[in-house]
C-alpha positions, -999 to 999 in steps of 0.1 A, spaced: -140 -291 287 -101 -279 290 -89 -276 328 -87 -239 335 -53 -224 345 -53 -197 369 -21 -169 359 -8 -150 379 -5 -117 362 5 -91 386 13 -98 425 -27 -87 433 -43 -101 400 -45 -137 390 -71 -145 360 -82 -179 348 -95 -186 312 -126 -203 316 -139 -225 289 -174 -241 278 -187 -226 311 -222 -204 311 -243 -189 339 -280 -170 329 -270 -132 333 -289 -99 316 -265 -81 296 -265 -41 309 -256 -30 274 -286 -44 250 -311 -61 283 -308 -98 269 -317 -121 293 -304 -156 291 -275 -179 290 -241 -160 285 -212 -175 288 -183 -167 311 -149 -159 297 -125 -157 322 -129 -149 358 -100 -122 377 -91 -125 412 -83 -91 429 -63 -85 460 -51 -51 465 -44 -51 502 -76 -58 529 -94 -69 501 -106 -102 479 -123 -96 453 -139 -120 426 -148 -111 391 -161 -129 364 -165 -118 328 -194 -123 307 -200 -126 268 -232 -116 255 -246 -137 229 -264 -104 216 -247 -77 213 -210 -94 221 -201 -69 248 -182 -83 278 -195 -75 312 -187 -86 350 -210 -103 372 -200 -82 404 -216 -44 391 -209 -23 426 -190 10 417 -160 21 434 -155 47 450 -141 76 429 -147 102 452 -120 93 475 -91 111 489 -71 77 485 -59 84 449 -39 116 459 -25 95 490 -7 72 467 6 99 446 -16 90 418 -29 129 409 12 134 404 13 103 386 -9 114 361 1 149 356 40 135 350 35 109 332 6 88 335 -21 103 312 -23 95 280 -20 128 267 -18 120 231 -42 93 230 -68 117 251 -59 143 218 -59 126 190 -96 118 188 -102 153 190 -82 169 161 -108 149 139 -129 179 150 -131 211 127 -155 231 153 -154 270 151 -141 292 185 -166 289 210 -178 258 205 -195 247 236 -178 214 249 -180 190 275 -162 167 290 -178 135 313 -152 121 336 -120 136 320 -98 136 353 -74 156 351 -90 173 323 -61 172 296 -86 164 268 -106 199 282 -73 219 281 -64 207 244 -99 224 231 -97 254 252 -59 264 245 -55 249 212 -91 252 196 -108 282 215 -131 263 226 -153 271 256 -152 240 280 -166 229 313 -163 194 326 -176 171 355 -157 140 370 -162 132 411 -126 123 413 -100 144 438 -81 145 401 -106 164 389 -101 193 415 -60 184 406 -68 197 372 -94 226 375 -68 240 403 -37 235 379 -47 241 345 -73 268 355 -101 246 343 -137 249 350 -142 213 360 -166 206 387 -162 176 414 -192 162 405 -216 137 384 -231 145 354 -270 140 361 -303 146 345 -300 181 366 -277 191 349 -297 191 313 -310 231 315 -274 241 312 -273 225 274 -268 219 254 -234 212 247 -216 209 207 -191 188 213 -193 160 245 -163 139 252 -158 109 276 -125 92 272 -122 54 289 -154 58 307 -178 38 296 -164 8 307 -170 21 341 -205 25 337 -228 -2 353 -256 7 328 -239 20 295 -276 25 281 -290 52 309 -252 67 305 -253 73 267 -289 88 269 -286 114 295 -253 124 269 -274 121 238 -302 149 259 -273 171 269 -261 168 233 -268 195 203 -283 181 174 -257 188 151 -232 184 180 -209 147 179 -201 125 213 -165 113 212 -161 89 232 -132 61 240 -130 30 254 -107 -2 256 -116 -31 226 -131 -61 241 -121 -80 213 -85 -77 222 -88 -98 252 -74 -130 247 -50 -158 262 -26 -141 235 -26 -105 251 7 -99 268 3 -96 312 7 -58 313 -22 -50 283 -48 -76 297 -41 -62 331 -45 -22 316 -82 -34 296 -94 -57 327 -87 -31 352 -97 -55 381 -127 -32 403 -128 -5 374 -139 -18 345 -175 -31 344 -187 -31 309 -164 -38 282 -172 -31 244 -165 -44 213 -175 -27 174 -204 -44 175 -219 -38 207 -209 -2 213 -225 3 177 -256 -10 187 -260 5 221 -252 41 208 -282 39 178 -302 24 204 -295 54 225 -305 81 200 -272 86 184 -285 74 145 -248 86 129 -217 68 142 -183 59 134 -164 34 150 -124 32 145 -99 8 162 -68 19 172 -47 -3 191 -65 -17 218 -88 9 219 -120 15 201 -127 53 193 -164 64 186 -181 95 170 -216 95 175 -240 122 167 -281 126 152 -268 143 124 -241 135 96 -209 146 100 -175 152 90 -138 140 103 -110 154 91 -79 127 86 -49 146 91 -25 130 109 3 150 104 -15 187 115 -31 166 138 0 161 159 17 193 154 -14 208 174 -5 181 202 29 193 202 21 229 202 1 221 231 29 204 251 52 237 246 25 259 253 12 242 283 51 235 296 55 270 290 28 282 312 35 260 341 54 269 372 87 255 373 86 218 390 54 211 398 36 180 385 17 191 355 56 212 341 71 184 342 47 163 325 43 191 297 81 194 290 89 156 299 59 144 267 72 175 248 110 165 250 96 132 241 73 141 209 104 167 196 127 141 193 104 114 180 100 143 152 139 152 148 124 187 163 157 198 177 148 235 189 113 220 207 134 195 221 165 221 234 133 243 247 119 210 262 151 203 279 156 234 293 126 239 311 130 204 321 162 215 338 147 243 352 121 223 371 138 196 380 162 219 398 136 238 411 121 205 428 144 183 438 175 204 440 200 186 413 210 191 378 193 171 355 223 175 328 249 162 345 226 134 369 244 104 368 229 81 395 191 83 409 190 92 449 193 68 473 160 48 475 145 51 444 144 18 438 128 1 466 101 35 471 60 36 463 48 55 442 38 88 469 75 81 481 92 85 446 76 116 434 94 130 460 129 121 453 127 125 412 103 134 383 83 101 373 93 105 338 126 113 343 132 74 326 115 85 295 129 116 299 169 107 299 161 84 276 147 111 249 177 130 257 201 101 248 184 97 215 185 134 207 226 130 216 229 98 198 209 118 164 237 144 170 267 121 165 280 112 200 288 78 204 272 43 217 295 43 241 296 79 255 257 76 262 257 38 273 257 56 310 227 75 303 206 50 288 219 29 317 207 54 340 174 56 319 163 24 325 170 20 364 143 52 365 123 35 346 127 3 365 122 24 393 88 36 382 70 3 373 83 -14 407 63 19 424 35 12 405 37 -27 405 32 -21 444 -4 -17 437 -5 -34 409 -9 -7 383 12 -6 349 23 22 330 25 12 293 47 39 279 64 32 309 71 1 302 78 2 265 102 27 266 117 6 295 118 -22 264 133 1 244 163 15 264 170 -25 275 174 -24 232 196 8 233 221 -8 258 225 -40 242 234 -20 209 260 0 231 272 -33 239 272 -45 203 287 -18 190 321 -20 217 321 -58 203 308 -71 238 297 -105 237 271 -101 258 250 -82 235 250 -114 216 235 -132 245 214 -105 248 195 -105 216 192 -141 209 171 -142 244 149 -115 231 145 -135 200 136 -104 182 142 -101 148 141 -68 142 166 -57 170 184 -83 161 194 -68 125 200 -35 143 227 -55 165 239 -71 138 246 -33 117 262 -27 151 285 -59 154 296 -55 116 304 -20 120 326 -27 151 344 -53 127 329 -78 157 325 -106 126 324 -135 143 300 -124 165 277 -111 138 278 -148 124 263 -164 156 236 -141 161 229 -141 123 227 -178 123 209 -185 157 179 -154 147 180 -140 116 171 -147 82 194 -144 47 177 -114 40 159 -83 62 123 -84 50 105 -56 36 82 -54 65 116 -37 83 117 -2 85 136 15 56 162 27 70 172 0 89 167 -28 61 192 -3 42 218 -4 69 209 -43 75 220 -52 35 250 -29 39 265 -47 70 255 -81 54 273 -70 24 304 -61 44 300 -91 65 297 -117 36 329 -96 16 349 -95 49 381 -125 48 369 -157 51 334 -152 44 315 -168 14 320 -140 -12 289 -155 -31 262 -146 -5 271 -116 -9 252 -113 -48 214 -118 -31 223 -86 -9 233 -67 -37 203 -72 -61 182 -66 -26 203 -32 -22 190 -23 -60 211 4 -76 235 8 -43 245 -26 -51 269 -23 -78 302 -23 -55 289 -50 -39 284 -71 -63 321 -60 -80 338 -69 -44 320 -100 -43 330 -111 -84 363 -97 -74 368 -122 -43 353 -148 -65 383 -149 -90 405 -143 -63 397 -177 -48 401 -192 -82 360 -199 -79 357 -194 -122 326 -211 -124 310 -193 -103 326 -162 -112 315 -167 -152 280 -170 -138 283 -137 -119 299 -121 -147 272 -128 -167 241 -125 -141 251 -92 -135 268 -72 -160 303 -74 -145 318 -55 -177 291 -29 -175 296 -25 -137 333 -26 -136 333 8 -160 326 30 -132 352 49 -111 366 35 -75 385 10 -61 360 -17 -64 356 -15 -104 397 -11 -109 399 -39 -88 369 -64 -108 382 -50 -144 416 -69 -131 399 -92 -119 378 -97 -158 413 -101 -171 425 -131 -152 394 -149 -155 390 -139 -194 428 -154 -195 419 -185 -173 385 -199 -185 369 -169 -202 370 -148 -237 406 -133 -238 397 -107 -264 377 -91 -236 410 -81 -224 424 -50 -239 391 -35 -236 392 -42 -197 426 -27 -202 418 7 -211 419 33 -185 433 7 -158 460 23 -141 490 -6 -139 522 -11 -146 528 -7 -184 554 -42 -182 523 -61 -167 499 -42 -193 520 -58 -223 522 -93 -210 488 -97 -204 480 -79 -237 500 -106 -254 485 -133 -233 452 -122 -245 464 -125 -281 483 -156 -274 454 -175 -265 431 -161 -294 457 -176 -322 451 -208 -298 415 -207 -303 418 -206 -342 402 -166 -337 420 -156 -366 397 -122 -371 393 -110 -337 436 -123 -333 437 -95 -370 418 -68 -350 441 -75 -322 470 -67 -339 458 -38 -356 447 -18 -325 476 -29 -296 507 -32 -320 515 -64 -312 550 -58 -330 560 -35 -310 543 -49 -281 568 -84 -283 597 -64 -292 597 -51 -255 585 -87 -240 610 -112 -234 615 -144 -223 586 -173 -230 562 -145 -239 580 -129 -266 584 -162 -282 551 -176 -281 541 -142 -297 562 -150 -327 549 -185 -329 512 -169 -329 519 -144 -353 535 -170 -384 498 -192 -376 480 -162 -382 498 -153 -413 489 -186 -431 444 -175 -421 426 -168 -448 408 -132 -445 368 -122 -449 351 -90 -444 354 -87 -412 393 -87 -410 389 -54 -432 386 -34 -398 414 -47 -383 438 -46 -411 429 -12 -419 442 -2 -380 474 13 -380 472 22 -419 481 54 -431 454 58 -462 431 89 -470 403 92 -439 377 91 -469 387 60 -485 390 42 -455 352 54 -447 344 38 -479 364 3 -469 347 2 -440 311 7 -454 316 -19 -482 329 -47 -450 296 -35 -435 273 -39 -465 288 -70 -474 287 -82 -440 251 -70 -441 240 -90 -474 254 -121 -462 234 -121 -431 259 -123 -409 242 -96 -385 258 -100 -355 293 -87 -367 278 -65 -388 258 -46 -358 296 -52 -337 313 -32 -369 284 -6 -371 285 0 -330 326 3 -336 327 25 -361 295 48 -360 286 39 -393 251 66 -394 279 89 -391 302 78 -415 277 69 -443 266 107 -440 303 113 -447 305 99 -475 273 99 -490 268 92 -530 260 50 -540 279 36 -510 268 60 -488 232 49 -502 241 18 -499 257 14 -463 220 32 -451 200 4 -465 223 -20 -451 221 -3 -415 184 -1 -422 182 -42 -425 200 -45 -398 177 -24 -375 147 -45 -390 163 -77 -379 182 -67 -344 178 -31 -334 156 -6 -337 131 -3 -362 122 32 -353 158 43 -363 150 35 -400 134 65 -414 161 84 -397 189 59 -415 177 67 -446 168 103 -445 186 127 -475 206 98 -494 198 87 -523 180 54 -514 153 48 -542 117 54 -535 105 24 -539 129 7 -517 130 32 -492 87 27 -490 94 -6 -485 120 -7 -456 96 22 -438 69 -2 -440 89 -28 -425 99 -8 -397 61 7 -392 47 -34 -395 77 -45 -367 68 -14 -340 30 -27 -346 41 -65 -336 64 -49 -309 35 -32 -297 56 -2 -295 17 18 -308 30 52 -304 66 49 -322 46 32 -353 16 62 -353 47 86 -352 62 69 -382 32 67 -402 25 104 -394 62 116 -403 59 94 -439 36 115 -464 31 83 -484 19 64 -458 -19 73 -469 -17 58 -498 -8 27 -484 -40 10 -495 -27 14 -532 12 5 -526 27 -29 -538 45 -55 -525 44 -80 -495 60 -51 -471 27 -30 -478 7 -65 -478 23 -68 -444 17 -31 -433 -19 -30 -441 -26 -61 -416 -5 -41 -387 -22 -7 -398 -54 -26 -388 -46 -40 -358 -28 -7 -347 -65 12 -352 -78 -20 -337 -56 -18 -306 -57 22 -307 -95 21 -304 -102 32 -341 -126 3 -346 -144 20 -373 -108 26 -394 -101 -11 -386 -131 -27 -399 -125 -1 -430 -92 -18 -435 -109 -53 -429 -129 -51 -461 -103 -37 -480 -82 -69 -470 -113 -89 -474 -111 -78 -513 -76 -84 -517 -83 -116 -510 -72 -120 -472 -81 -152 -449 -117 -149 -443 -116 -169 -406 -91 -141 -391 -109 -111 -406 -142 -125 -398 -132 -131 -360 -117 -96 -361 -147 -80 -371 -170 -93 -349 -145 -81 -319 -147 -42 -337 -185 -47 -334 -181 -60 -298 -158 -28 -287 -181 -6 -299 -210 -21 -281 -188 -22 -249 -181 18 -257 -217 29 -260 -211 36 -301 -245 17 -307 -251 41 -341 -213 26 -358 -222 -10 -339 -257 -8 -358 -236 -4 -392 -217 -34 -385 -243 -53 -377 -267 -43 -403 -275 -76 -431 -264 -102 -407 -227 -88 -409 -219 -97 -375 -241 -131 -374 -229 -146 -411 -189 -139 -392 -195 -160 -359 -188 -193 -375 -151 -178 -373 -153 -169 -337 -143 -187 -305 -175 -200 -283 -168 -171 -259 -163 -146 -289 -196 -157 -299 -210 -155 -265 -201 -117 -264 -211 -111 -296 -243 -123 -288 -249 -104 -258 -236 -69 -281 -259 -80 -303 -289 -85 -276 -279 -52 -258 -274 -32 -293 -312 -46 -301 -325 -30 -268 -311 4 -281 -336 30 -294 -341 19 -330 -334 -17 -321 -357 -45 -335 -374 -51 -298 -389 -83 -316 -356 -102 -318 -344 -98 -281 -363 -127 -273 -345 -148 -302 -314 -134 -286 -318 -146 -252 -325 -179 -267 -299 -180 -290 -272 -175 -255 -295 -201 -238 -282 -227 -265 -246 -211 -262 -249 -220 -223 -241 -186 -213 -235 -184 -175 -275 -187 -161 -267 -159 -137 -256 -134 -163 -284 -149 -186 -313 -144 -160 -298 -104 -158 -300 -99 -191 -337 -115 -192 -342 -91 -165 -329 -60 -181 -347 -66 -219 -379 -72 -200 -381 -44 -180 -364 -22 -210 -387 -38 -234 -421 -27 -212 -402 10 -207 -405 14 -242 -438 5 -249 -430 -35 -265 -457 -48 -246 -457 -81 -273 -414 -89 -271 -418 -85 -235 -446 -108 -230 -423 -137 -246 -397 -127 -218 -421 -137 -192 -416 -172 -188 -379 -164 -182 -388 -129 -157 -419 -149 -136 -397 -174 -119 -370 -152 -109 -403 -127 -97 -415 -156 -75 -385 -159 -61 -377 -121 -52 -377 -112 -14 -367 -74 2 -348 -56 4 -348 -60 -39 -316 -43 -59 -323 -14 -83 -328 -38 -116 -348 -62 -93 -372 -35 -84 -373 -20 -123 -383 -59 -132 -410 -54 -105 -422 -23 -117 -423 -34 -154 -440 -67 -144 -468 -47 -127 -475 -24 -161 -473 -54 -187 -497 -78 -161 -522 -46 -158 -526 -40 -196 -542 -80 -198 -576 -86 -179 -565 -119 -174 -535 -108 -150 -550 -79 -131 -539 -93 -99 -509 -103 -108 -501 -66 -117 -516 -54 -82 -493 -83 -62 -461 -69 -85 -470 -33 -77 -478 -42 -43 -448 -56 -31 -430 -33 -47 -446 -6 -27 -444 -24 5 -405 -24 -1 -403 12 -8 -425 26 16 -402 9 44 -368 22 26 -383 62 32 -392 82 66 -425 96 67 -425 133 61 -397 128 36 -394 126 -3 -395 88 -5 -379 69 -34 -382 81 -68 -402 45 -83 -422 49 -54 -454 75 -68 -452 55 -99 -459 19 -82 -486 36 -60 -503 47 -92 -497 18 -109 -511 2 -80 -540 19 -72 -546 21 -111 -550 -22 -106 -575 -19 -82 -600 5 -98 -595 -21 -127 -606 -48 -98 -634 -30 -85 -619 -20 -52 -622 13 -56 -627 18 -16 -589 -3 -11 -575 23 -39 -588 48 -19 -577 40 18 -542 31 -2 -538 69 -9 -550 83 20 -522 66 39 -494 74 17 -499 105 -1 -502 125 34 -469 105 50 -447 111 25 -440 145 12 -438 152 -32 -469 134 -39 -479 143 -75 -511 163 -78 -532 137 -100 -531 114 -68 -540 143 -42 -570 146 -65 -586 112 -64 -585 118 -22 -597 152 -26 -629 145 -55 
C-alpha cells in the first residue's frame, strides 16, 4: 500500500488520499451493506472546531459518501454574520449555472413550481419573472428570508416535509446542489417524487463525484468536498439509480463541468437544446432584475455587476453601458465614490473579512472593473491606458478571495477572473515590450497565453523577446485546438516575426500554407528574403512549392518586390526566359529594364535556346534594345545575336519570327495555325499547347475558318485528348468543316477519356449533346470499340445496371474478353440484389447466367454473388428448394461463420413464413445449434428463428415438444419485455397460440388452459379466437 500524503489545501482543510484502505459501511444512497472502501479522508478546522471526515466509495452504486452523517446547522443566524447573504447576492451565486438547467423547460404561464433549498431563491426568480411561472419555495437558511424579503419571493424559512404534500402537487420541482447535503438521498427524492405531478419533471443539480481526484486543482476539490456540507456525493451511475429507485422511471443525466445536471420525471419528456435563446433569457433577467432593484443594495449590484459581465462576454455594448450605469449609480449610492474614475480600493480592503469588506466596496467590483476594461480595450483604447484598471481589477479581486480564504471558502469565478486579469496585465506588459512579461508567461507555462503574448511582443517590434518565449513554450505552429481568432493573429505575428531582419526567412513558408489563402504575401516576403540572401536553392524550391510566378501577379509591394526578386534568380541559377514576362507591368527604371532584358537573352544564346532566344527577339526588339546599351552588355548582345543567326529554324520559331512583321493579320492567322498543326502532328504537345495558350488559337481558327481552319480544330482537338480537356472537343470542332467520320471519332475519344477520368457527368453531357451517339453500337472503328467499353462502365458506375449488362452482351458478341465481362456481370447482378431490383436480378440470373460467370470472379466476388443469389432465392417466386444448396455452397467458400449462421437464420425463419416446410427442415441442423444456444433478452431475427422453429417442430409428431419449448421461451421473453395492462409485443399472441396450439397436441389441455387465463386478461389486444377457448 502507497504511504498517504496529507495536503494542505486551504489554511482549515487538509485531505489525505487514502489507498487500498476499506471499513464495512451501508451506503445511504442504494442500502448496501459491506465493505466499501475509503477514498480520502478531510480534516476540517474552521475555528473552535476539529472535525474528521472520511469519504466512502460504494461498490454498488459508486456514490461517495462520509462516515460522519450529522447535519449542520442551516438555520443559523451565523451565515449573515459573516456577510455571506451579501456574498451571495453580489457575487457568490451561481446565477447562470442555477438558470441554465431551467431554460431546457418549455412549461406554459402558470406552471406551478417549486423550489427545495434554493437560498437565495435566484433559480425561483428566473421562472417567475422570465417564464410566468407561479413559484413558492422552502429552504431553513436566514438566506432564504434574504431572498423572499428582496426579490419579493414567496419562500418560506422552512423544511420541506411530508406535511407539506396536500399543497401539491407541484409541475416543475427544482433543487440545485442539495442533494449532496442530504444524509438519506433515498427518503429525500421520494417525498419530491409525492409532491411531484405526474407529468411534472424534478431538476435537480449536484457536484460530479467522478471528478474528484488527486488531479483536481485545490480550489475545485475544496468547492465539491465542501468539508461539514457535503454528505452524499453522486456520480451518473448512482444518482441514476437512486432516482428510478425512487419513483422517477424517466431520467436524463448531463455532465457539465464538474457538475452533474438531472431531469427526472414518471412520464417522457422533452428538453429543448437551445443554447443561444437559452442565455439571452439569462441576460434579460440580469437587466430586468438590475433594473428593479434599489440602487446599492446587495442583490443591484449583483444584477448589474453579472449583467455588465454577460454584455461584454457577448460584445452587447448598449446592455453593458446600461449595466455600467446602474453600477455607477449604486455604487455611489453605497459607498459614496465614483466607480468611473476609482483608481485605488479604500484603505483596508486588503487585510478585511468578508462582513468587513462589503462595507467598504461591492464584492464584485474585481469582476466588475475588469468587464469594464475589456469593453474599453473592444473599443480601441490601448494596453497601456487600461494596465491601471486591470491592475486595480485584480487587487479587488485579491481582496475578495483573501476575505473568503479567512474561512476557507473559494469563489470560483472569483478566482478565474482573478487568473484572467493576472493574463491581461502580463499582455499590457508585453505589449510596452517589458521584459517581465516574458518572465511572466514562461512561469505560467501556458501555451495558449503564451501565443497571445507573443502577437503582443511581435506587434510591439519586441523580437527578441518574442524568440525567447517562443523557444522556451511554444510550438512551430498554434494548434487548431486555439481559438480562431487568436491562431489567426498567432500565424500573422510568426509570419512577421520569422520575415523580420535576421530571422530565418524559410520558417516563415509553414506559416503561410497554415494562414491558407492570407498567406500569399507571406510567402512572397519570405521567397523575396530568400534571394536576397543569395539562398537560390532554397529559393527554386519555393518558387516552385508555391507558385511564386502565380503569386507575384497580384498588386502590392510584396509581389513587385518577389517578381524582382524571379528576375535575379532566373538570371543567377534559374530559366532567364522567365524574365521579360516578370518584366511586364514592373514599375523600374527603363535603363535597368533593358540590361536585364538583354541579360535574359544573353544567357538563352548561352544555353543553345535558339527558339525561345528567336521569340525573344521578336517580342523585346533586341536591336533596338542594344543600340541604347553600352559597355560589356551591348557587346555580348552582338556576339549572341551572330550565334543565333547561324540556328537552324523549326515550327516553333514561326511565332517568333513572325513578331514585329508587318504582313496581312489573316495570313499571319494562317502561319500561325499551320506551326500549330504541324507542331501538333509531330507530337510535340507541349509547345504546341504553349503556342495555342499564346495565341488563342479556338479564336483564330474560327477566323479563318475553310481547310486550315478545319484543320487547326482537329489539331487543337488532339491536343485536348492528350493534355487538356477532353470536354472542350465538341466545342473545338463545332461549325467547321471537320469530316463526319473524323469528327465521330475524336467525340468518342473525348466521351471514352471523361469516363476513365471519372468526370460521369461531363461524359453523360457529351453523349447527350452528340445525336449520333445512339447509334454507337453500329459505328466503326477502335474509338467506338473504346467508347462502347466506357459507355458500359459509365451505366455501370451511374447505376444503370440493366443498360450495362445490355452493353455486356453486345460486347460479348463482338467478341470481347470473356473473364472481364463475365466478372462484370455478375457485379450488375450483385447491385441489383443490393438495390432491392430482385425482378431485373431474377433475369440475370435465370439459366445459370450468374453461376456459369463466377469462374471469372474474385473469391470475395463470388462470395457476394453467392449470398445475392441466396437472398434473390428467398424472394417471392424464388426456388425455396435451392437455399439450402446455397448456404452450402458459402459453407465451402468459407464465408465468415458469423454472417453464415445469419443468413441460416434468416432463410429458415423466411423459408417456414412462407409455407416451405421441406427447405426449411434441411436448415435445421444449421438453426438447432445456434437455438440451443439462445439466451434473453433475444434480438428481433433471434426471436423470428424462435418463432419459426416452434411452427416447423409442431407440424411433426415426432417434435411436439420441441415446438412447445421454442414457443415457450419465446413467450417467457416477451411476456417480461411488456407491462401488464398494455398491448404487449406484436410476436407475442402468435407464440401464445402457437404455444397453447402444442399443448392440446400433447394432451395438456388443462396447462393450455391455465396458460390463457394468465395472459389473455394481463395484457390488453388479445385476439378474440383465444378469449374463446377461456370463455367455452
Amino acid at each position: 500500500m502507497a504511504a498517504a500524503r496529507k495536503i494542505q489545501v486551504t489554511a482549515h482543510i487538509e485531505v489525505e488520499w487514502l489507498h487500498g484502505q476499506t471499513a464495512k459501511a451501508t451506503c445511504p444512497n442504494c442500502g448496501c451493506t459491506g465493505e466499501v472502501t475509503q477514498v480520502l479522508a478531510t480534516n476540517y478546522t474552521p475555528p473552535g472546531q476539529a472535525l474528521r471526515f472520511i469519504q466512502h466509495l460504494c461498490p454498488r452504486c459508486s456514490v461517495r459518501f462520509v462516515d460522519d452523517m450529522h447535519t449542520m446547522d442551516y438555520e443559523g443566524e451565523h451565515l449573515i454574520k459573516l456577510g455571506w447573504h451579501s456574498h451571495q447576492a453580489q457575487i457568490g451565486a451561481g446565477i447562470w449555472p442555477i438558470t441554465a438547467p431551467l431554460t431546457r423547460l418549455r412549461k406554459p404561464a402558470g406552471t406551478r413550481v417549486l423550489e427545495i433549498g434554493g437560498a437565495y431563491g435566484f433559480g425561483l426568480d428566473f421562472c417567475e419573472q422570465i417564464y410566468g411561472w407561479k413559484g413558492e419555495g422552502f429552504d431553513p437558511s436566514p438566506l432564504a428570508a434574504c431572498g423572499a424579503r428582496e426579490l419579493g419571493l414567496n419562500i418560506r424559512k422552512d423544511y420541506f416535509t411530508e406535511a407539506n404534500l396536500a399543497e401539491g402537487p407541484w409541475d416543475v420541482i427544482v433543487a440545485t446542489e442539495v442533494v449532496e447535503h442530504i444524509p438519506n438521498p433515498p427518503d429525500f427524492l421520494r417525498l419530491l417524487r409525492a409532491a411531484l405531478a405526474d407529468d411534472g419533471i424534478l431538476v435537480l443539480t449536484t457536484p460530479d463525484a467522478e471528478c474528484i481526484t488527486p488531479e483536481l486543482g485545490m480550489a475545485e476539490l475544496t468547492a465539491i468536498l465542501a468539508p461539514d456540507a457535503h454528505l452524499v456525493l453522486q456520480t451518473a451511475q448512482s444518482l441514476e439509480y437512486v432516482l428510478r429507485e425512487t419513483g422517477f422511471t424517466q431520467t436524463t443525466i448531463r455532465r457539465e463541468g464538474m457538475t452533474l445536471i438531472a431531469y427526472a420525471s414518471p412520464s417522457p419528456f422533452t428538453l429543448i437544446e437551445d443554447f443561444a435563446a437559452g442565455h439571452d433569457a439569462y441576460r434579460r433577467y440580469l437587466a430586468k432584475r438590475a433594473t428593479l432593484a434599489v440602487p446599492g443594495c446587495d442583490t443591484q449590484l449583483g444584477f448589474a455587476g453579472r449583467a455588465l459581465f454577460e454584455a461584454v462576454n457577448a460584445a452587447d455594448w448598449n446592455m453593458a453601458q446600461t449595466a455600467w450605469t446602474a453600477l455607477r449609480a449604486g455604487v455611489s449610492a453605497r459607498f459614496g465614490y465614483e466607480l468611473e474614475t476609482l483608481s485605488a480600493l479604500p484603505q483596508g480592503c486588503a487585510e478585511a473579512d468578508l462582513a468587513g469588506l462589503i462595507q467598504k466596496i461591492p464584492l464584485g467590483l474585481g469582476i466588475i472593473l475588469f468587464s469594464r476594461a475589456l469593453w474599453r480595450l473592444n473599443q480601441g483604447e490601448s494596453r497601456a491606458a487600461l494596465r491601471p484598471l486591470f491592475a486595480l481589477a485584480q487587487q479587488a479581486l485579491a481582496a475578495l478571495r483573501n476575505a473568503l480564504a479567512k474561512r476557507s471558502l473559494v469563489d470560483g469565478l472569483a478566482a478565474n477572473i482573478a487568473d484572467l486579469a493576472a493574463v491581461e496585465l502580463l499582455l499590457c506588459a508585453a505589449e510596452a515590450a517589458g521584459p517581465e512579461s516574458v518572465v511572466g508567461l514562461l512561469e505560467r507555462g501556458d501555451v495558449l497565453t503564451g501565443w497571445r503574448g507573443f502577437v503582443a511582443l511581435v506587434n510591439a517590434g519586441a523580437f527578441a523577446l518574442a524568440a525567447e518565449l517562443k523557444d522556451k513554450l511554444l510550438p512551430d505552429l498554434p494548434g487548431e485546438d486555439i481559438p480562431a481568432g487568436l491562431r489567426h493573429d498567432a500565424l500573422l505575428s510568426l509570419a512577421n516575426f520569422y520575415l523580420a531582419p535576421g530571422a530565418d526567412a524559410a520558417l516563415a513558408f509553414p506559416v503561410a500554407e497554415a494562414l491558407g489563402e492570407e498567406g500569399g504575401d507571406v510567402i512572397l516576403g519570405g521567397f523575396t528574403r530568400l534571394v536576397n540572401a543569395s539562398r537560390y536553392e532554397e529559393a527554386l524550391a519555393a518558387a516552385g512549392r508555391y507558385r511564386i510566378a502565380v503569386l507575384a501577379g497580384r498588386a502590392g509591394m510584396a509581389a513587385r518586390d518577389a517578381r524582382l526578386a524571379q528576375i535575379v534568380l532566373d538570371l543567377a541559377v534559374g530559366d532567364p526566359a522567365e524574365v521579360p514576362a516578370r518584366l511586364l507591368g514592373l514599375e523600374i527604371e527603363p535603363e535597368r529594364r533593358d540590361v536585364l532584358l538583354l541579360e535574359a537573352f544573353i544567357r538563352l544564346v548561352n544555353a543553345s535556346r535558339y527558339e525561345e532566344a528567336l521569340d525573344f527577339i521578336a517580342a523585346h526588339d533586341v536591336s533596338a534594345l542594344a543600340a541604347r546599351a553600352s559597355g560589356e552588355v551591348a557587346k555580348n548582345t552582338g556576339i549572341a545575336r551572330m550565334v543565333l543567326d547561324l540556328a537552324v529554324g523549326d515550327p516553333a520559331e514561326i511565332p517568333a519570327r513572325l513578331q514585329g512583321l508587318e504582313i496581312e493579320p489573316k495570313r499571319r492567322d494562317v502561319l500561325l495555325l499551320e506551326a500549330f498543326i504541324r507542331l501538333v502532328n509531330a507530337a510535340r504537345l507541349q509547345e504546341a499547347r504553349d503556342v495555342s495558350t499564346m495565341h488563342r488559337m479556338p479564336e483564330m481558327l474560327r477566323r479563318t475558318g475553310g481547310k486550315t481552319g478545319a484543320d487547326a480544330a482537329i489539331a487543337l482537338a488532339v491536343l485536348e485528348l492528350e493534355l487538356g480537356n477532353p470536354a472542350l472537343v465538341p466545342e473545338h470542332l463545332a461549325g467547321l468543316d471537320v469530316p463526319a467520320t473524323r469528327a465521330e471519332a475524336l467525340v468518342l475519344g473525348a466521351f471514352t477519356a471523361l469516363v476513365n477520368a471519372a468526370r460521369y457527368e461531363e461524359a453523360e453531357a457529351l453523349a447527350a449533346s452528340a445525336p449520333w451517339f445512339g447509334r454507337l453500337t453500329t459505328l466503326p472503328g477502335k474509338a467506338a470499340d473504346d467508347a462502347r467499353w466506357a459507355a458500359m462502365m459509365l451505366d455501370l458506375q451511374r447505376g444503370r445496371v440493366v443498360s450495362a449488362v445490355q452493353r455486356m452482351e453486345a460486347l460479348a458478341q463482338a467478341g470481347a474478353d470473356a473473364a472481364v465481362l463475365g466478372a462484370l456481370y455478375v457485379d450488375a447482378f450483385i447491385r441489383l440484389v443490393n438495390h432491392g431490383d430482385f425482378a431485373q436480378a431474377q433475369a440475370l440470373a435465370a439459366g445459370n447466367g450468374v453461376e456459369s460467370r463466377l469462374a471469372y470472379c474474385t473469391p470475395e466476388a463470388c462470395q457476394d454473388a453467392l449470398v445475392a443469389l441466396l437472398l434473390q432465392e428467398l424472394q417471392p417466386g424464388g426456388t425455396a428448394a435451392r437455399v439450402p444448396e446455397r448456404l452450402n455452397a458459402l459453407d465451402r467458400l468459407y464465408l465468415d461463420e458469423a454472417w453464415l449462421r445469419e443468413l441460416a437464420l434468416i432463410s429458415f425463419a423466411t423459408l417456414v413464413n412462407q409455407d416451405q416446410p421441406d427447405p426449411a427442415r434441411q436448415l435445421l441442423p444449421r438453426v438447432e445449434p445456434v437455438l440451443i444456444k439462445l439466451r434473453p433478452p433475444y434480438a428481433p431475427a433471434e426471436r423470428d428463428v424462435l418463432f419459426a422453429a416452434g411452427i416447423l417442430y409442431t407440424q411433426d409428431e415426432e417434435n411436439w415438444r420441441r415446438g412447445l419449448a421454442s414457443f415457450a421461451k419465446l413467450r417467457d421473453e416477451l411476456a417480461k419485455l411488456s407491462a401488464p395492462g398494455k398491448e404487449p409485443a406484436p410476436l407475442f399472441w402468435p407464440t401464445l397460440r402457437g404455444e397453447v396450439v402444442a399443448l392440446h397436441r400433447l394432451n395438456r389441455g388443462g396447462e393450455a388452459r391455465e396458460l390463457l387465463e394468465a395472459f389473455v386478461n394481463a395484457y390488453s389486444g388479445a385476439p378474440d379466437d383465444l378469449r374463446q377457448q377461456i370463455e367455452t
